[in-house]
C-alpha positions as CSV (number, residue, x, y, z in Angstrom):
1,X,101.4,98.3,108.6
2,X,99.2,99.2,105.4
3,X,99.3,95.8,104.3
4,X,96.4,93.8,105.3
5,X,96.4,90.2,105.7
6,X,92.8,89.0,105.1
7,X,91.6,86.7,102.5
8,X,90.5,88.1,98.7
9,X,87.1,88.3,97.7
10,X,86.0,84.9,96.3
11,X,83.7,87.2,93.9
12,X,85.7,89.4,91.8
13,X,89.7,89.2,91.5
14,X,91.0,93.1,93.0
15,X,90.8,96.2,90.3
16,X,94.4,96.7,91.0
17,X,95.1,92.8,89.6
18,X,92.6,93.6,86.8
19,X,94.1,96.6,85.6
20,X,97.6,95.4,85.7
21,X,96.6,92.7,83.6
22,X,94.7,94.9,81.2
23,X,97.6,97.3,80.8
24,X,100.1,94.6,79.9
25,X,98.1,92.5,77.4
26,X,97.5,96.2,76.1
27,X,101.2,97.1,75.8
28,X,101.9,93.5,74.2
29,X,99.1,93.6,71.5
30,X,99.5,96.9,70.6
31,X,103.7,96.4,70.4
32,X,103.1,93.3,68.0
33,X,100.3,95.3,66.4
34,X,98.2,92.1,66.4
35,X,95.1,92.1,64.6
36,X,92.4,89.6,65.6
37,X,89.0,89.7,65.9
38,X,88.8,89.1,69.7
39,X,91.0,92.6,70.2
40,X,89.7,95.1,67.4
41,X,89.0,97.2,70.2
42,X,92.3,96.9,72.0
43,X,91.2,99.4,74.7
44,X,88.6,97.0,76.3
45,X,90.6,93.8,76.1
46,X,90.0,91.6,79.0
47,X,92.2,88.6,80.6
48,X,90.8,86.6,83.4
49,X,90.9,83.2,85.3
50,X,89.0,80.0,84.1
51,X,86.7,79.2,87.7
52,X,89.0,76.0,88.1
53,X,92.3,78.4,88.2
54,X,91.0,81.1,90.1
55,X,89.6,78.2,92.4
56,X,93.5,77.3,92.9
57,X,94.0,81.1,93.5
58,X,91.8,81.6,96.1
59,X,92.8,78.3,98.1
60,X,96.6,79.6,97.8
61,X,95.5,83.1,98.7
62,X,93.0,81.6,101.9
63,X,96.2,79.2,102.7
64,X,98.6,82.4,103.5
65,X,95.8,84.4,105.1
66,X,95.7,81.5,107.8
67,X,99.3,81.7,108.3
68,X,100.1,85.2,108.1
69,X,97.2,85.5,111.4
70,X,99.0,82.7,113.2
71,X,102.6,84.3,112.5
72,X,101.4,88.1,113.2
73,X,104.9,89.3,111.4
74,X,105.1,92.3,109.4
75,X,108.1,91.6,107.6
76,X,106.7,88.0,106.5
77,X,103.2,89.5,106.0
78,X,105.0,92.0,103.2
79,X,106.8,88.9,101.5
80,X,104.0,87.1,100.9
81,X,101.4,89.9,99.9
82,X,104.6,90.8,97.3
83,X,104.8,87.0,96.4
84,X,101.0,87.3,95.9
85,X,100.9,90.3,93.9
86,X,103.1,89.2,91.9
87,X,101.9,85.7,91.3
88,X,99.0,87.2,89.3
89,X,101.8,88.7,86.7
90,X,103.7,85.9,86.8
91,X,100.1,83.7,85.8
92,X,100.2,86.4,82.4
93,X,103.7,86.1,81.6
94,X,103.4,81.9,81.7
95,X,100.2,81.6,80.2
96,X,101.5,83.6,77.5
97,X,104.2,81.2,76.9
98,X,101.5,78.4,77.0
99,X,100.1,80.1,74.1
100,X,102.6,80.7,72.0
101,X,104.6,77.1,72.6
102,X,101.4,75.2,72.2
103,X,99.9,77.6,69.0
104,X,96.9,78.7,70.8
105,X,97.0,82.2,70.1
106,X,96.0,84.8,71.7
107,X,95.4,84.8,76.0
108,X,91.9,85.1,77.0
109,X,91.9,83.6,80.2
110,X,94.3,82.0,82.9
111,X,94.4,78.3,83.0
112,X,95.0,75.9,85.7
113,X,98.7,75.0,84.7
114,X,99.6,79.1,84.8
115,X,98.0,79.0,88.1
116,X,100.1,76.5,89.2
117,X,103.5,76.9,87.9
118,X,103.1,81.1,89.3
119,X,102.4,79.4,92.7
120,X,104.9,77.3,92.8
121,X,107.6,80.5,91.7
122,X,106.3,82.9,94.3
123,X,106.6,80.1,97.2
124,X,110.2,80.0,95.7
125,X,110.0,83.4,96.0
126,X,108.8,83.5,99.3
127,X,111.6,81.0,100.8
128,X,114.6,82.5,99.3
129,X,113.2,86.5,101.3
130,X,113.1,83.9,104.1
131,X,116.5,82.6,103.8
132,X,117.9,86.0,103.5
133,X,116.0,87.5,106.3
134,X,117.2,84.7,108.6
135,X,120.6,85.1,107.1
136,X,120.9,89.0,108.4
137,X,119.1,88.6,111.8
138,X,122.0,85.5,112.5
139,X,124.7,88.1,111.2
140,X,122.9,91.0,113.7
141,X,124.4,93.0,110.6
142,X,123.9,96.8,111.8
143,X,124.5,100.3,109.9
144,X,128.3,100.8,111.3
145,X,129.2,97.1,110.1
146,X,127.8,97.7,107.1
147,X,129.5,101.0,106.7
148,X,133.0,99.5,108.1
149,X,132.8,96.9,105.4
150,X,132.9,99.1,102.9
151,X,135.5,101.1,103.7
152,X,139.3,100.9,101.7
153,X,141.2,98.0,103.3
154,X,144.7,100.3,103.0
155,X,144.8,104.4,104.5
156,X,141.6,106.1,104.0
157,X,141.1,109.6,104.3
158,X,137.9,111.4,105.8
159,X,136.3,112.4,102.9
160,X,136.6,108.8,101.6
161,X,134.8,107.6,105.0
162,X,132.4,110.3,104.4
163,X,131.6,109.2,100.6
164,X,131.1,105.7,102.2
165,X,128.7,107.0,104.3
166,X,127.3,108.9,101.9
167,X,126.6,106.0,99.8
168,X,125.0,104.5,102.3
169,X,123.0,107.6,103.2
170,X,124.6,108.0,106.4
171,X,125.4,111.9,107.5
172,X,128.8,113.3,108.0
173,X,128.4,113.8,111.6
174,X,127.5,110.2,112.3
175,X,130.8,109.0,110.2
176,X,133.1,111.7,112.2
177,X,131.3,109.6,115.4
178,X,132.2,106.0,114.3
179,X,135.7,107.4,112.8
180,X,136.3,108.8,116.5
181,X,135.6,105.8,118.2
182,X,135.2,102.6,116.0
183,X,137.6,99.9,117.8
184,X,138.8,98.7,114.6
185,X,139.7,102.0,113.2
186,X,143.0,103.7,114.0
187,X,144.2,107.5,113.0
188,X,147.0,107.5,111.5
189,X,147.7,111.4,111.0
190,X,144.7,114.1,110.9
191,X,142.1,113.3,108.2
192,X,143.6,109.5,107.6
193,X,142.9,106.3,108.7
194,X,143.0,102.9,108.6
195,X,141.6,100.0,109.5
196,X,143.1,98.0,113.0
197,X,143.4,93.8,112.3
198,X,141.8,91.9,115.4
């Protein structure tokens, strides 16, 4: 509900995108111990877009704004502000590559074919949550399936169904429920069951 689906500033890319940046062309630098003249003073190190990338940004970013205020779904609003967030890292991590593939050295700003290779990962990204979230509302999969499912196929006991549960975070008293009337569970004896084929 905290997520908010409105379009980024066209002015300034969010402190939270800066600072992740910053941080991880930090860690990298000061892992490799680089030395070069553009980061003697690693603490102030700064990574942006080129205006024509952050151009592409901003379109993507103004593109799923639309749609999220057509769709008005929470669950697809938090894939694609994920798919967003992420898209900034994934700009770092492939430009770095650029770099170092091409010899250009160190990254001081995001180009346009980052841009667009991270884009075209996090609407990957975005289509596979979409296949799996249509994937489990066709299966209507709810906690007691999930919890049957993992269950020993021979005699269980109760403490068995309860570590199930457990492992699902599920408390005893709502296992000794579905072991008391689950219609694929029989009792075979007190404390053992076993599961009934349909």
């Amino acid at each position: 509900d905290h997520i908010e689906d409105k379009e980024e500033s066209r002015k300034e890319l969010s402190e939270t995108t800066v600072n992740n940046w910053n941080s991880i062309v930090n860690k990298i630098y000061r892992k490799y111990d680089l030395e070069n003249d553009f980061y003697n003073n690693i603490e102030n190190c700064y990574v942006s877009y080129t205006p024509e990338a952050l151009g592409i940004w901003y379109d993507w970013n103004r593109d799923n704004t639309n749609e999220l205020k057509e769709r008005k779904d929470l669950v697809y609003r938090g894939i694609v502000k994920k798919a967003e967030g992420n898209c900034h890292r994934l700009c770092l991590v492939l430009q770095e590559l650029i770099n170092v593939t091409s010899d250009k050295g160190v990254v001081k700003c995001i180009g346009v074919e980052a841009i667009k290779k991270a884009i075209i990962l996090s609407k990957y990204y975005i289509e596979q949550q979409l296949k799996v979230r249509k994937l489990v509302d066709r299966n209507n999969i709810d906690n007691v399936s999930i919890w049957f499912a993992t269950l020993p196929e021979s005699e269980f006991s109760t403490k068995q169904a309860y570590e199930c549960g457990k492992n699902l975070n599920f408390s005893t008293r709502t296992v000794d429920k579905w072991l008391s009337n689950h219609p694929k569970l029989e009792r075979v004896k007190k404390g053992t069951y076993k599961k009934v084929l349909s």
